[in-house]
C-alpha positions as YAML, in Angstrom:
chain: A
units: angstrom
residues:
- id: 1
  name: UNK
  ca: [-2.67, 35.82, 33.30]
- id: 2
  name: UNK
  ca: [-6.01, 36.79, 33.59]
- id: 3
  name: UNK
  ca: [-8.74, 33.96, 34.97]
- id: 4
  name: UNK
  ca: [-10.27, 34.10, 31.76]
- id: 5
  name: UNK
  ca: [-7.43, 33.39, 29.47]
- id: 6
  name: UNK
  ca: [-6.67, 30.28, 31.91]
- id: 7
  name: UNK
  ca: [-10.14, 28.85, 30.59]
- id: 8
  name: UNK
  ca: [-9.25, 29.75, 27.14]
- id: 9
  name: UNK
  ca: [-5.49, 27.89, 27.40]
- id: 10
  name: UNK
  ca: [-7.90, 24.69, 28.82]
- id: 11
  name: UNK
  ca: [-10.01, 24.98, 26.69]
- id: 12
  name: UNK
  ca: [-7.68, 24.35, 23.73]
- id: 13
  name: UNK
  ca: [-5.85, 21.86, 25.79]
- id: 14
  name: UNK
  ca: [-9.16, 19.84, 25.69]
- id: 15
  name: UNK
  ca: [-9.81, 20.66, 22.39]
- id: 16
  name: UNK
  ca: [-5.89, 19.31, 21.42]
- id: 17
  name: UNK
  ca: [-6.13, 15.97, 23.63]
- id: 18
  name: UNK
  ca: [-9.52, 15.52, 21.65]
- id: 19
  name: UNK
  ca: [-8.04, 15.50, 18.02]
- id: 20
  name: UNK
  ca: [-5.31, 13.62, 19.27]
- id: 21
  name: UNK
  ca: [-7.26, 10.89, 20.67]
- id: 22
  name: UNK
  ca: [-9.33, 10.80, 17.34]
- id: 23
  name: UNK
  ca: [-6.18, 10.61, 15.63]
- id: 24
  name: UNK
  ca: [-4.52, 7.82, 17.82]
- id: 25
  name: UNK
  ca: [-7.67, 5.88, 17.43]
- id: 26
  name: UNK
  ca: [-8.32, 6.02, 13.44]
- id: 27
  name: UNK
  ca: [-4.93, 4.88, 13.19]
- id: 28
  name: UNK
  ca: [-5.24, 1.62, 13.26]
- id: 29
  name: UNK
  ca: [-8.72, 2.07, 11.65]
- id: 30
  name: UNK
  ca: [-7.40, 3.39, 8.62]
- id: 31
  name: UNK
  ca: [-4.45, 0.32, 8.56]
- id: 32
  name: UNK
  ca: [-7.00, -2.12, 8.81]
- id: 33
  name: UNK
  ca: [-8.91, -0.49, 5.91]
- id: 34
  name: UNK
  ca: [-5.71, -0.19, 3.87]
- id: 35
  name: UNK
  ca: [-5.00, -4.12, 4.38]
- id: 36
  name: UNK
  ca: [-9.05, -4.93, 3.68]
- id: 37
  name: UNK
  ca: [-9.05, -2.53, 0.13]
- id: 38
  name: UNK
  ca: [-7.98, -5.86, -2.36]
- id: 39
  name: UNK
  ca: [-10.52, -8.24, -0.70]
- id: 40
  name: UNK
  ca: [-12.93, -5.28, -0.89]
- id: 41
  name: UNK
  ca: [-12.19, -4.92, -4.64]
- id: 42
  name: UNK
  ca: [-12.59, -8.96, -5.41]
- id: 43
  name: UNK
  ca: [-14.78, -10.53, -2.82]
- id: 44
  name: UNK
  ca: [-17.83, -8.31, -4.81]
- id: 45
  name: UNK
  ca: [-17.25, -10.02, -8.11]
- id: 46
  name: UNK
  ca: [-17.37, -13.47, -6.30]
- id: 47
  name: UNK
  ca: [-21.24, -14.11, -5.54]
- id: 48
  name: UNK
  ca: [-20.46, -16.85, -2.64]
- id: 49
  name: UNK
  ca: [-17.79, -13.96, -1.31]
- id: 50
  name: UNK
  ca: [-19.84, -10.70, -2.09]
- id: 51
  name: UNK
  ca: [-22.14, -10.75, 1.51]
- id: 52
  name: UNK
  ca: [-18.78, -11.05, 2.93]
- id: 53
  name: UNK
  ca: [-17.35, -7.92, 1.55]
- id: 54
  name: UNK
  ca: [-20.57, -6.42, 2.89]
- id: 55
  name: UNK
  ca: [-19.85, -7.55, 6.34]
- id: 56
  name: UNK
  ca: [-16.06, -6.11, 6.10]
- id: 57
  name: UNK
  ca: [-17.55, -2.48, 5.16]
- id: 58
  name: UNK
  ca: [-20.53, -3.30, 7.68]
- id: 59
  name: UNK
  ca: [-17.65, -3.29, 10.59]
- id: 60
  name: UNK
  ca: [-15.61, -0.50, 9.29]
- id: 61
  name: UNK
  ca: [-18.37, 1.57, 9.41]
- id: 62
  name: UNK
  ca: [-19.21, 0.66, 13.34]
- id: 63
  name: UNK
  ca: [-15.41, 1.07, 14.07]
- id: 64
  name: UNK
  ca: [-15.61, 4.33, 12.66]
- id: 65
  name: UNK
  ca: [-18.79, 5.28, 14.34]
- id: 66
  name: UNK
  ca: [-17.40, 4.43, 17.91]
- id: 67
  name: UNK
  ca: [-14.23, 5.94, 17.26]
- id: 68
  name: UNK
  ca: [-15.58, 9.60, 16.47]
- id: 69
  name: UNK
  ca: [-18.54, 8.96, 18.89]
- id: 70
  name: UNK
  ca: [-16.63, 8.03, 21.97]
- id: 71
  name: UNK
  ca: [-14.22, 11.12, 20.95]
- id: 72
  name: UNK
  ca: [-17.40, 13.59, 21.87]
- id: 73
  name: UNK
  ca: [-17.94, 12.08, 25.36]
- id: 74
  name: UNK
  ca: [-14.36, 12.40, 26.91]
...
């Protein structure tokens, strides 16, 4: 094999461990989302409850964020 196809193979490899560690990572994510979808659907109709729906969707939405942005710096 040429030098250049070497780069090309590692490059992929990279590119493979990446999704992969995305995927490992939003794994739980997406469990914890799936167990938080009935309070999500109640807690809004409950006006005492409905700032703490907003805090569940508040930290799903940093989870996510770190997940995908700590993906880009490996």
């Amino acid at each position: 094999m040429a030098p250049s196809s070497w780069s090309a193979v590692v490059t992929r490899a990279r590119w493979a461990q990446r999704v992969l560690i995305v995927l490992f990572a939003l794994l739980p994510l997406f469990v914890v989302t799936l167990a938080s979808v009935p309070a999500l659907i109640l807690l809004p109709f409950f006006p005492r409850h409905s700032a703490g729906a907003q805090a569940i969707v508040q930290q799903l939405i940093a989870w996510t964020r770190t997940a995908l942005v700590s993906s880009r710096n490996q």
